[in-house]
C-alpha positions in Angstrom: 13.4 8.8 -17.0 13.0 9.2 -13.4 9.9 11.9 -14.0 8.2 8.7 -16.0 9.0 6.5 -12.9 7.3 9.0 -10.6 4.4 9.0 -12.9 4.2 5.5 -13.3 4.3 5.1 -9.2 1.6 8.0 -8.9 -1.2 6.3 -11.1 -0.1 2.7 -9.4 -1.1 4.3 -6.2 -3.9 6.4 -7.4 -5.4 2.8 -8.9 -4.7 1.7 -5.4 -6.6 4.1 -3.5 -9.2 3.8 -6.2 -9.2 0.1 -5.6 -9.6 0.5 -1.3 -11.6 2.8 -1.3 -14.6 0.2 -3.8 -13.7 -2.3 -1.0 -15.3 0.1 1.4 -12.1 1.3 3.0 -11.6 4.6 4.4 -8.1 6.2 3.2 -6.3 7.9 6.1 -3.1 9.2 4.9 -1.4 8.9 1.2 3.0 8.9 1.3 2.6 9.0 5.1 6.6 9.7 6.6 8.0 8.7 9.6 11.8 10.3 9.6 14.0 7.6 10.5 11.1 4.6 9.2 10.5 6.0 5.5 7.4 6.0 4.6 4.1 4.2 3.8 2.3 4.5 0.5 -1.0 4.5 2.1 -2.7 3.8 4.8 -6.8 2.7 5.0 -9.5 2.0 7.8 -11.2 -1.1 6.9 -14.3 -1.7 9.0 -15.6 -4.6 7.0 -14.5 -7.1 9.3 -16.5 -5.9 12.6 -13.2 -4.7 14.6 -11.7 -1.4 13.1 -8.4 -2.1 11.2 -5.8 0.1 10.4 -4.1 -1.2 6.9 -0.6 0.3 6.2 -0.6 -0.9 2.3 2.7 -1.0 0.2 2.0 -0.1 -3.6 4.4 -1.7 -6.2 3.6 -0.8 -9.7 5.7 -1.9 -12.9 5.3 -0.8 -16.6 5.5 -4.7 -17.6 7.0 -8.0 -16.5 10.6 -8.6 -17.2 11.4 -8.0 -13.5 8.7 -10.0 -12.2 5.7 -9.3 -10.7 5.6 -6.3 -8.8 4.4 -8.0 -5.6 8.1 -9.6 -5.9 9.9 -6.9 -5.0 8.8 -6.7 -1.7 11.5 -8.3 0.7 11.3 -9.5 4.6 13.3 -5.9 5.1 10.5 -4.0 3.6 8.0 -5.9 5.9 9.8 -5.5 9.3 9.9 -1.7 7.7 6.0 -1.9 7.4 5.6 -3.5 10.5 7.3 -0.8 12.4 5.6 2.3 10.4 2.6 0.3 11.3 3.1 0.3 14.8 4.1 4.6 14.4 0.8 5.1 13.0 -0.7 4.0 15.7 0.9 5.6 18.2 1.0 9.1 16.7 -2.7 8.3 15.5 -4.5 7.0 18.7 -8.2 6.1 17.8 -9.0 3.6 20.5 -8.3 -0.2 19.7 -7.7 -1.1 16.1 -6.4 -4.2 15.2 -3.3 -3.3 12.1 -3.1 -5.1 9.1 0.2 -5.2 6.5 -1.4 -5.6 2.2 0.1 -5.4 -0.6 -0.9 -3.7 -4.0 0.7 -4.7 -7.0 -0.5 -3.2 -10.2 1.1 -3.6 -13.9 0.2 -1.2 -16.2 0.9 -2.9 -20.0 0.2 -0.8 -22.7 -2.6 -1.6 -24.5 -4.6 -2.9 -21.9 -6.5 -2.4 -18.8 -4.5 -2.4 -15.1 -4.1 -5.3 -13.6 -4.5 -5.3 -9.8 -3.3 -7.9 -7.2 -4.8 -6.7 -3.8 -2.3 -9.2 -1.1 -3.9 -8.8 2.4 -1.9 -10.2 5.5 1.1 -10.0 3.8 3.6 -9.3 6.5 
């Protein structure tokens, strides 16, 4: 059970990546830790905007519905969590000034049918 749950998280964030990376952004890191933090799922430069931003993303990724929407799961905790890894990237990845922006990736994989993807930017 849990090996499926791990596989079903890997391909949520490897259609997440896929999905970045055709918006033009640059992926930086992939299940990035920060001891005491936890860790983000990935994080992106996006250029597009003119001023270089650093996007610390949060992947949810459910094998259907009956719990939701994945983007659901995401709590004010887990955002003051993202905000803070956010600001440790930074720090421990100095590249002049960024501005740092918080999405969210929600993809549900039913079977049968293609991923759905619900990119959230801003989020937190």
């Amino acid at each position: 059970m849990k090996a499926d749950k791990q596989a079903i998280g890997r391909r949520g964030e490897d259609l997440a990546v896929a999905e970045l990376q055709r918006q033009g952004m640059e992926v930086l890191a992939r299940n990035w830790r920060c001891g005491r933090l936890g860790e983000v799922d990935v994080v992106a430069l996006d250029r597009s905007a003119g001023v270089p931003t650093v996007v610390v993303c949060e992947v949810k990724c459910r094998s259907g519905l009956g719990f939701g929407h994945p983007l659901e799961a995401i709590t004010w905790a887990k955002l003051r969590t993202l905000r803070q890894l956010a600001v440790e990237w930074v720090r421990d990845h100095p590249t002049g000034p960024v501005r740092v922006r918080i999405d969210a990736i929600g993809v549900v994989l039913l079977a049968g049918q293609d991923p759905q993807l619900t990119h959230a930017r801003g989020v937190g």
